[in-house]
PyMOL Python script that loads the backbone (N, CA, C, O; Angstrom):
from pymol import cmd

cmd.read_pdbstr("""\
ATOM      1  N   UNK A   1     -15.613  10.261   7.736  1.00  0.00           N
ATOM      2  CA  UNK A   1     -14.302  10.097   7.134  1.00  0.00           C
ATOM      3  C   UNK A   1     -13.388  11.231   7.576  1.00  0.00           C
ATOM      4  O   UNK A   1     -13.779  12.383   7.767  1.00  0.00           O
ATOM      5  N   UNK A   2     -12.016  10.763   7.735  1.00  0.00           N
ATOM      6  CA  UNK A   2     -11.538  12.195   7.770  1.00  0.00           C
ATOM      7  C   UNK A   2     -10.546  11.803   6.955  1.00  0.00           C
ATOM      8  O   UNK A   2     -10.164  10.643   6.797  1.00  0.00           O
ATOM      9  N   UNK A   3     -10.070  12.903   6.365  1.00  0.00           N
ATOM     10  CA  UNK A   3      -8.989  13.294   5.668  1.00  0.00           C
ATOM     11  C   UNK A   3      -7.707  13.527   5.798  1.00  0.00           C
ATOM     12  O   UNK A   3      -7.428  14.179   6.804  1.00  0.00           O
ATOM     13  N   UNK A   4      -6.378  13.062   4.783  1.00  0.00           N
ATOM     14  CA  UNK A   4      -4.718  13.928   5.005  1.00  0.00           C
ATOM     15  C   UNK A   4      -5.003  14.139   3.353  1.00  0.00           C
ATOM     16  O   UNK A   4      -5.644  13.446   2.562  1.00  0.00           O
ATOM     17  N   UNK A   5      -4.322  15.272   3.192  1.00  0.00           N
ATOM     18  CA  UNK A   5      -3.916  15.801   1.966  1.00  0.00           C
ATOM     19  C   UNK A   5      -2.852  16.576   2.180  1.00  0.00           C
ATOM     20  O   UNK A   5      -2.727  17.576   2.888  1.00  0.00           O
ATOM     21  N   UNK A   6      -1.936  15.887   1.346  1.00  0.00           N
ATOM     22  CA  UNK A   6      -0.077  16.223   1.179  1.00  0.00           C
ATOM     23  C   UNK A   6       0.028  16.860  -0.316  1.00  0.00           C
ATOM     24  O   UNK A   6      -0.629  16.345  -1.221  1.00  0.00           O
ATOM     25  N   UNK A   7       0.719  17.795  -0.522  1.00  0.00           N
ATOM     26  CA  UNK A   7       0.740  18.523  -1.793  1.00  0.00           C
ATOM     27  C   UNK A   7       1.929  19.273  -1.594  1.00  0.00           C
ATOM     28  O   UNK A   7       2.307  20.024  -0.696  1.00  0.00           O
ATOM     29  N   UNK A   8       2.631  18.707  -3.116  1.00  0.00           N
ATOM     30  CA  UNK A   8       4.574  20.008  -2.747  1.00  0.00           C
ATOM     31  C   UNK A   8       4.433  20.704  -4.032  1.00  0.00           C
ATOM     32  O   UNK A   8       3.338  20.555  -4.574  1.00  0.00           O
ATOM     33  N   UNK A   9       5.169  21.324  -4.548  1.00  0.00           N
ATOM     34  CA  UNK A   9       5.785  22.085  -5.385  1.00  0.00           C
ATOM     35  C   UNK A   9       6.531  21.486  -6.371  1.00  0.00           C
ATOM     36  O   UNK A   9       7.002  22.335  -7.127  1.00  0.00           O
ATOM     37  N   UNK A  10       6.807  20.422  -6.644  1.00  0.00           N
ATOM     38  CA  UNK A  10       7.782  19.889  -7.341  1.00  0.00           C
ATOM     39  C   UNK A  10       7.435  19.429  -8.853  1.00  0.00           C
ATOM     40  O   UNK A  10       6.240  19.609  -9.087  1.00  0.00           O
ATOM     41  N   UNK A  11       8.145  18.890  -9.931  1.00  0.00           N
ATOM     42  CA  UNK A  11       7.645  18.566 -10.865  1.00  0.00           C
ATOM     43  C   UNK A  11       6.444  17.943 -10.979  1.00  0.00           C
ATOM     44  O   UNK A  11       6.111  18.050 -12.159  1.00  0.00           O
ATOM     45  N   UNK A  12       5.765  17.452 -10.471  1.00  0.00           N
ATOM     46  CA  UNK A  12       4.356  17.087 -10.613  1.00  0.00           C
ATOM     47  C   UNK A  12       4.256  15.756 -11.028  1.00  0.00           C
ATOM     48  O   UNK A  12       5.386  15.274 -10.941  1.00  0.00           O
ATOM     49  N   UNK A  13       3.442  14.910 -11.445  1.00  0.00           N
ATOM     50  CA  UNK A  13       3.055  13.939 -11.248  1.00  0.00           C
ATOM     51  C   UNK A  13       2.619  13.286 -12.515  1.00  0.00           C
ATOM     52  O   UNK A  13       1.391  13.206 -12.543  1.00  0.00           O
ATOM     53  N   UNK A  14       3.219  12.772 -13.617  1.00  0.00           N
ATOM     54  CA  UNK A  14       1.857  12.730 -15.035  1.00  0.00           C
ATOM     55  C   UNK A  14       1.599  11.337 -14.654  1.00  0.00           C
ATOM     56  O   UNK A  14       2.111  10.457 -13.962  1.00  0.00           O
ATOM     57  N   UNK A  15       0.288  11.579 -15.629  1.00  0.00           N
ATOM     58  CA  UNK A  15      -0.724  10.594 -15.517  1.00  0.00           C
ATOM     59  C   UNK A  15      -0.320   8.896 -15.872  1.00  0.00           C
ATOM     60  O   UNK A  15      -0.843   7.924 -15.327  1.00  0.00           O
ATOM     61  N   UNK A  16       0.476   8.875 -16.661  1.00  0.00           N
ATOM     62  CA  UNK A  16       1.059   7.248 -16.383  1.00  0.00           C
ATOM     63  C   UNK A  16       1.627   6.846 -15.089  1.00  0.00           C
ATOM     64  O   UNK A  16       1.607   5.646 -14.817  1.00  0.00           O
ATOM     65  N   UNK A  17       2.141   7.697 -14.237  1.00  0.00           N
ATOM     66  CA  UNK A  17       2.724   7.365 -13.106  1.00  0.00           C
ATOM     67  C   UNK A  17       1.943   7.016 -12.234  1.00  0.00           C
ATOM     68  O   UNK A  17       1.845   5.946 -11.634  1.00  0.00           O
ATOM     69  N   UNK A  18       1.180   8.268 -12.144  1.00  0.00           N
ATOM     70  CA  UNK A  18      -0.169   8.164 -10.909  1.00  0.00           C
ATOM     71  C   UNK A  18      -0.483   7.168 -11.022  1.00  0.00           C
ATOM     72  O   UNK A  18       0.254   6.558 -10.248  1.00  0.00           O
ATOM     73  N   UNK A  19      -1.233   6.352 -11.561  1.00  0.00           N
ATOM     74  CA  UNK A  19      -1.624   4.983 -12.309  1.00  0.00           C
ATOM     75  C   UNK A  19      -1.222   3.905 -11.333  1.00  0.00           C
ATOM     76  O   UNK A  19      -1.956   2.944 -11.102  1.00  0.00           O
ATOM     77  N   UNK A  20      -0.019   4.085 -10.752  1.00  0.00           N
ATOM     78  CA  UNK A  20       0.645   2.806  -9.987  1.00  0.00           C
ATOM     79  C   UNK A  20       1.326   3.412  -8.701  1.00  0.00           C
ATOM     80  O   UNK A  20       1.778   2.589  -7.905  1.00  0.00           O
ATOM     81  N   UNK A  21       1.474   4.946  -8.359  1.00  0.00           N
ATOM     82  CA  UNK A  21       1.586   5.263  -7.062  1.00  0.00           C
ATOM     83  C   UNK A  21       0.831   4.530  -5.693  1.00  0.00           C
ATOM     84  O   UNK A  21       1.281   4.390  -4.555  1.00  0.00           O
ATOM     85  N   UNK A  22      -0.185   4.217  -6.133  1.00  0.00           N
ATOM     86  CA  UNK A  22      -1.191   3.036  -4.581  1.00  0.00           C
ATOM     87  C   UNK A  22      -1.561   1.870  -5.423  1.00  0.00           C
ATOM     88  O   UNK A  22      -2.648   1.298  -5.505  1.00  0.00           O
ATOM     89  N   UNK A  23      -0.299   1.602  -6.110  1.00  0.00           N
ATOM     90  CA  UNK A  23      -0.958  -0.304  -6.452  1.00  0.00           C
ATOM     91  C   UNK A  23      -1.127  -1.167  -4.856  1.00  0.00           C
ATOM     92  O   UNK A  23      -0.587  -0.734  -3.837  1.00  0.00           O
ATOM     93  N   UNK A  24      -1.988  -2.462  -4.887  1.00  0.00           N
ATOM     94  CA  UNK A  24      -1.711  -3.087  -3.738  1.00  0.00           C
ATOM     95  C   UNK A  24      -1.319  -3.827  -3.841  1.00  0.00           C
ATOM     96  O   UNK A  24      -1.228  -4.519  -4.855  1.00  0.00           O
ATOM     97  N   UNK A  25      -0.717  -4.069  -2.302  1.00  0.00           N
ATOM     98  CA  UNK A  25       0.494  -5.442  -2.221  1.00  0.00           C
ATOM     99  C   UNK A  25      -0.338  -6.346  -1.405  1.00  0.00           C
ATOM    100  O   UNK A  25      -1.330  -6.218  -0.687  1.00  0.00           O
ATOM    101  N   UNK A  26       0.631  -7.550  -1.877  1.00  0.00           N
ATOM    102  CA  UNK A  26      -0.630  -8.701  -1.162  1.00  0.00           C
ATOM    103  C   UNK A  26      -0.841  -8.432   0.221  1.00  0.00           C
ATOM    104  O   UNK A  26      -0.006  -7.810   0.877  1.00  0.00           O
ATOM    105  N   UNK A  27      -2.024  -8.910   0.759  1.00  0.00           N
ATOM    106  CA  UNK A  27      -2.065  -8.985   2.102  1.00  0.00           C
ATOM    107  C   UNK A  27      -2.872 -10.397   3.014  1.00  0.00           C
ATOM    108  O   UNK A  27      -3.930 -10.779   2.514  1.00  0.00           O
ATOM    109  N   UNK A  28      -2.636 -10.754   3.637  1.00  0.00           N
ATOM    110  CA  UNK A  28      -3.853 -11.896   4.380  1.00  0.00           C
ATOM    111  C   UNK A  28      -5.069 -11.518   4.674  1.00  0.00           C
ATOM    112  O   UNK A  28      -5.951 -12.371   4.781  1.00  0.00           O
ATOM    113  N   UNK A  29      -5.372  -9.994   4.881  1.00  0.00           N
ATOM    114  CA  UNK A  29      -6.746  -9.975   5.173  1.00  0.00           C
ATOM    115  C   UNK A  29      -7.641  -9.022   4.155  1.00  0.00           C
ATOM    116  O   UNK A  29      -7.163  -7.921   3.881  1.00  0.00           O
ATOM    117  N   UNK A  30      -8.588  -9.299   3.730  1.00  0.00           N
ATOM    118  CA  UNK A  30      -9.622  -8.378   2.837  1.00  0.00           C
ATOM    119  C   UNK A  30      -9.596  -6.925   2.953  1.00  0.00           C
ATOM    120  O   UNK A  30     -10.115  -6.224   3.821  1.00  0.00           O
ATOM    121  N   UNK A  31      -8.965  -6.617   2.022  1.00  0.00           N
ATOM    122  CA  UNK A  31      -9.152  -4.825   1.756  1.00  0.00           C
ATOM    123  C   UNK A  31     -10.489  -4.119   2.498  1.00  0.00           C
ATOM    124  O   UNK A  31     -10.534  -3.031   3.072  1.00  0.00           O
ATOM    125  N   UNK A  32     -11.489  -5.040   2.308  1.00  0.00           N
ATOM    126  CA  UNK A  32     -12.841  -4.527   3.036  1.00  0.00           C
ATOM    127  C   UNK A  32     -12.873  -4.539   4.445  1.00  0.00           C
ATOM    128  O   UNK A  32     -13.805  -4.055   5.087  1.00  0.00           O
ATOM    129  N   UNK A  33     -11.664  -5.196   5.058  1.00  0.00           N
ATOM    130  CA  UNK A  33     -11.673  -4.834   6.338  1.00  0.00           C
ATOM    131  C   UNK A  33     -11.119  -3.549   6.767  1.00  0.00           C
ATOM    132  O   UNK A  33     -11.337  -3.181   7.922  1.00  0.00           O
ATOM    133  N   UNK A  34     -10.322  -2.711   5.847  1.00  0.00           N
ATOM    134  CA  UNK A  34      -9.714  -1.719   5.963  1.00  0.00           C
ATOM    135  C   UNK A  34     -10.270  -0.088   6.099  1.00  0.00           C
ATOM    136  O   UNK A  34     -10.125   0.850   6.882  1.00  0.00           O
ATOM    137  N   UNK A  35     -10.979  -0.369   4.849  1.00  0.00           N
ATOM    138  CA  UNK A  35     -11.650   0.564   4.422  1.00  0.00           C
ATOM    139  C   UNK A  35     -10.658   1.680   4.292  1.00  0.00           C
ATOM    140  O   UNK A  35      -9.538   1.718   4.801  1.00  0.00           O
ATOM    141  N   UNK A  36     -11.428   2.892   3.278  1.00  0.00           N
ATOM    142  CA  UNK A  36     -10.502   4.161   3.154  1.00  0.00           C
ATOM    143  C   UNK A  36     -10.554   4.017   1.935  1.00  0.00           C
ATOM    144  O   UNK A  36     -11.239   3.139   1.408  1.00  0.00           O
ATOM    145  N   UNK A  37      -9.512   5.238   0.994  1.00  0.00           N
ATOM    146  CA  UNK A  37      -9.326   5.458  -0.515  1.00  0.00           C
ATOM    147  C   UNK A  37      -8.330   6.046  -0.145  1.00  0.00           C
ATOM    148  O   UNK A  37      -8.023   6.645   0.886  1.00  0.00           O
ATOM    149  N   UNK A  38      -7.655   5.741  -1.435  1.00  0.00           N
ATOM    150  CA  UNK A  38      -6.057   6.891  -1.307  1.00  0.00           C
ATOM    151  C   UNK A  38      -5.998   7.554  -2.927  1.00  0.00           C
ATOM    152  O   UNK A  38      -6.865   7.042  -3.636  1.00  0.00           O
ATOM    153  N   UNK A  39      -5.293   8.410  -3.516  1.00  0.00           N
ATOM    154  CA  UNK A  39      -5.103   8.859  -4.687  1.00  0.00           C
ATOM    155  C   UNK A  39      -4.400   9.480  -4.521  1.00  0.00           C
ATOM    156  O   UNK A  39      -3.914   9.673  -3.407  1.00  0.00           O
ATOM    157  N   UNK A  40      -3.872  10.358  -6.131  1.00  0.00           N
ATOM    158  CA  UNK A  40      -2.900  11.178  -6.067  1.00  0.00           C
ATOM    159  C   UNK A  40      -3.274  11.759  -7.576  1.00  0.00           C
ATOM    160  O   UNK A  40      -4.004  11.257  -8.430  1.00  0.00           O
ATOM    161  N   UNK A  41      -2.691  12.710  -7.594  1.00  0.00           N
ATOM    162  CA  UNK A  41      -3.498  14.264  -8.881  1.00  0.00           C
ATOM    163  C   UNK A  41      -1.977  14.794  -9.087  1.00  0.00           C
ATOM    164  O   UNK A  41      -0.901  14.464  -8.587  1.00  0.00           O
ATOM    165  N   UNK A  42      -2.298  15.592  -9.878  1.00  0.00           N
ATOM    166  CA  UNK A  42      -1.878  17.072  -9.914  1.00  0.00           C
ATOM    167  C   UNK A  42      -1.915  18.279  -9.098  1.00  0.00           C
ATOM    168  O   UNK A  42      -3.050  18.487  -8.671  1.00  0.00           O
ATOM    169  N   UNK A  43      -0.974  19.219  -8.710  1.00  0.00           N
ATOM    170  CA  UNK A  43      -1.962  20.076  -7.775  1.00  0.00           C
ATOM    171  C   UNK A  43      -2.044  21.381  -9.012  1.00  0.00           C
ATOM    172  O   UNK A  43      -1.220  21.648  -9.887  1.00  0.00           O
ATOM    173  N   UNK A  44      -2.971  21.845  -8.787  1.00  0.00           N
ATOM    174  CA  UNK A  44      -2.729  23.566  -9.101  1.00  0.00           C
ATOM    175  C   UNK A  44      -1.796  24.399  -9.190  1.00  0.00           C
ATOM    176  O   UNK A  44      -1.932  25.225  -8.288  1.00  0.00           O
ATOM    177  N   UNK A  45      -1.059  24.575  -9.712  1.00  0.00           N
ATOM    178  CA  UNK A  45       0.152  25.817 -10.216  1.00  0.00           C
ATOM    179  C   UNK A  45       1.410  24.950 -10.086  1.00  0.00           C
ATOM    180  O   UNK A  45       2.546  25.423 -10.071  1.00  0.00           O
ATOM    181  N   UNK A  46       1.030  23.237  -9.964  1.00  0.00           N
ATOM    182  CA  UNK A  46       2.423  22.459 -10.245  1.00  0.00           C
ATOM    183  C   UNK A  46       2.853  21.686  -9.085  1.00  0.00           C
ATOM    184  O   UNK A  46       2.632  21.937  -7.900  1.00  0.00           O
ATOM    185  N   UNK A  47       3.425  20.820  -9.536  1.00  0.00           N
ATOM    186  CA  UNK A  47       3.671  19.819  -8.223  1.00  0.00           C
ATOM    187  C   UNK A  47       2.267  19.013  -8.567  1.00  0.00           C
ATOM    188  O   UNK A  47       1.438  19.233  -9.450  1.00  0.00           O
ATOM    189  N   UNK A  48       2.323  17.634  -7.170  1.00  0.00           N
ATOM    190  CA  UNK A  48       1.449  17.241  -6.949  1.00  0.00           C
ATOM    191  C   UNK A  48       0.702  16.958  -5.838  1.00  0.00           C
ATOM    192  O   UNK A  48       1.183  17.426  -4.806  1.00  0.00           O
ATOM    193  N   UNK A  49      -0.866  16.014  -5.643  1.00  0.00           N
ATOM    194  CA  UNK A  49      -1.318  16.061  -4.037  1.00  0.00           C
ATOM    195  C   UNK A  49      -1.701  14.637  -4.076  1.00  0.00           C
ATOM    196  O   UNK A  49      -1.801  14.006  -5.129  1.00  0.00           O
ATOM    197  N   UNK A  50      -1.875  14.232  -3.107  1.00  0.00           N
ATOM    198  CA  UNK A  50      -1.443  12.593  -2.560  1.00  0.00           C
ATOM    199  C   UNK A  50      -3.030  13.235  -0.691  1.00  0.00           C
ATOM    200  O   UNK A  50      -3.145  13.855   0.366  1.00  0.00           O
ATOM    201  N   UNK A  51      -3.817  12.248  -1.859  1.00  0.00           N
ATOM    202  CA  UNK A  51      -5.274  12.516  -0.566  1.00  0.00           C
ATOM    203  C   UNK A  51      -5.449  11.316  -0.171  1.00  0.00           C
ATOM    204  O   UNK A  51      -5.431  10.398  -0.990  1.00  0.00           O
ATOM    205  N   UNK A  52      -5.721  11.019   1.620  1.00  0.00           N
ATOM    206  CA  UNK A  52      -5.719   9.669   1.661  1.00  0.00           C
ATOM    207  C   UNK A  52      -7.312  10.161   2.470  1.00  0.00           C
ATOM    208  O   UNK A  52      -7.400  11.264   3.008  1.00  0.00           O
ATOM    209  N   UNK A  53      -8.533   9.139   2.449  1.00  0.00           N
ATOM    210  CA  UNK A  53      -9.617   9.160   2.937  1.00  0.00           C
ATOM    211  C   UNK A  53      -9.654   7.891   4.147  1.00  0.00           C
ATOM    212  O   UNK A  53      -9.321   6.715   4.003  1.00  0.00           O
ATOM    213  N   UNK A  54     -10.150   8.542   5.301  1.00  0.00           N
ATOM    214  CA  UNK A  54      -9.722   7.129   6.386  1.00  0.00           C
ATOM    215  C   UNK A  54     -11.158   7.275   6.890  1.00  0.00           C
ATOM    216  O   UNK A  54     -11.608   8.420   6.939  1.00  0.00           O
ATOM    217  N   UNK A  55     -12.019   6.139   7.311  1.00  0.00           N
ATOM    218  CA  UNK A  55     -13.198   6.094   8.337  1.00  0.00           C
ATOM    219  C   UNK A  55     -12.526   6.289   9.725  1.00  0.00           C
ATOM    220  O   UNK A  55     -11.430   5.848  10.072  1.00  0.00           O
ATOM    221  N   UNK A  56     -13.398   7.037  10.450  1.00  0.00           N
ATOM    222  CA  UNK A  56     -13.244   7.380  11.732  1.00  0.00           C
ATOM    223  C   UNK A  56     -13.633   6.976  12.723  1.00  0.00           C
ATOM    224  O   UNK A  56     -13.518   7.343  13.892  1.00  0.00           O
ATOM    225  N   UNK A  57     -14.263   5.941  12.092  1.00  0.00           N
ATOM    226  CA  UNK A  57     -15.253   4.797  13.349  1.00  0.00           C
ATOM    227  C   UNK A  57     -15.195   3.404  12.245  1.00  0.00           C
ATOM    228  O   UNK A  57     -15.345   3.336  11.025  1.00  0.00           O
ATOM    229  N   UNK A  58     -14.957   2.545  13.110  1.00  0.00           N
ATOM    230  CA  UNK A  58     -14.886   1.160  12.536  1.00  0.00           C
ATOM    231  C   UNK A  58     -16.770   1.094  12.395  1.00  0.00           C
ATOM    232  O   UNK A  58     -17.559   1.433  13.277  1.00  0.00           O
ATOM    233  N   UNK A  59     -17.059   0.636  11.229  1.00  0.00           N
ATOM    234  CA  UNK A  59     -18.385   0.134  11.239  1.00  0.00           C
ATOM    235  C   UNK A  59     -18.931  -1.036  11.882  1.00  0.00           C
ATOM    236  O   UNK A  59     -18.143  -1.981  11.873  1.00  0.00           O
ATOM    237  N   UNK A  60     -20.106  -1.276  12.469  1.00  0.00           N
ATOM    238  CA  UNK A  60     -20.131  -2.196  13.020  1.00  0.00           C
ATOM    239  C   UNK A  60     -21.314  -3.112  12.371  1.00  0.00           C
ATOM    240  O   UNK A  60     -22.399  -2.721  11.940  1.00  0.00           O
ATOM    241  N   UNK A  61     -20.785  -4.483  12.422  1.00  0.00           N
ATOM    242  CA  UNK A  61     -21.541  -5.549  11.391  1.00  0.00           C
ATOM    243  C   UNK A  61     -22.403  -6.184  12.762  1.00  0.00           C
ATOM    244  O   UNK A  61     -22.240  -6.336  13.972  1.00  0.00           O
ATOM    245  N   UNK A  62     -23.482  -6.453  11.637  1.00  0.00           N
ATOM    246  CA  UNK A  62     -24.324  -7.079  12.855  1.00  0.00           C
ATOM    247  C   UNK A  62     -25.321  -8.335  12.297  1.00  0.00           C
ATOM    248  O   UNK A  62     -26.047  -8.943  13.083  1.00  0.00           O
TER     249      UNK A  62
END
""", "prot")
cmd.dss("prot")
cmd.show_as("cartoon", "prot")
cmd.util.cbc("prot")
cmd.orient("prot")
């Protein structure tokens, strides 16, 4: 997997919001073809961080 992690300074993020920052929108093909995780927190001393997790190699089905 590799990683982006984005994090500012700004008012921060509360927890009802986060909630619906990565809702999904429809799509034609299966989320499982995609793969990955995304989220978003709080950061430490304020503001917030927005981590997205990506595979680095397509898996291969056999």
């Amino acid at each position: 997997m590799g990683r982006v992690q984005v994090a500012d300074r700004g008012n921060g993020i509360s927890e009802g919001p986060v909630k619906h920052v990565f809702e999904r929108f429809g799509r034609a093909v299966s989320s499982r073809s995609f793969g990955g995780r995304a989220w978003a927190g709080p950061r430490e001393g304020g503001g917030a961080r927005f981590t997205l997790d990506l595979p680095l190699e397509k898996e291969r089905r056999e």
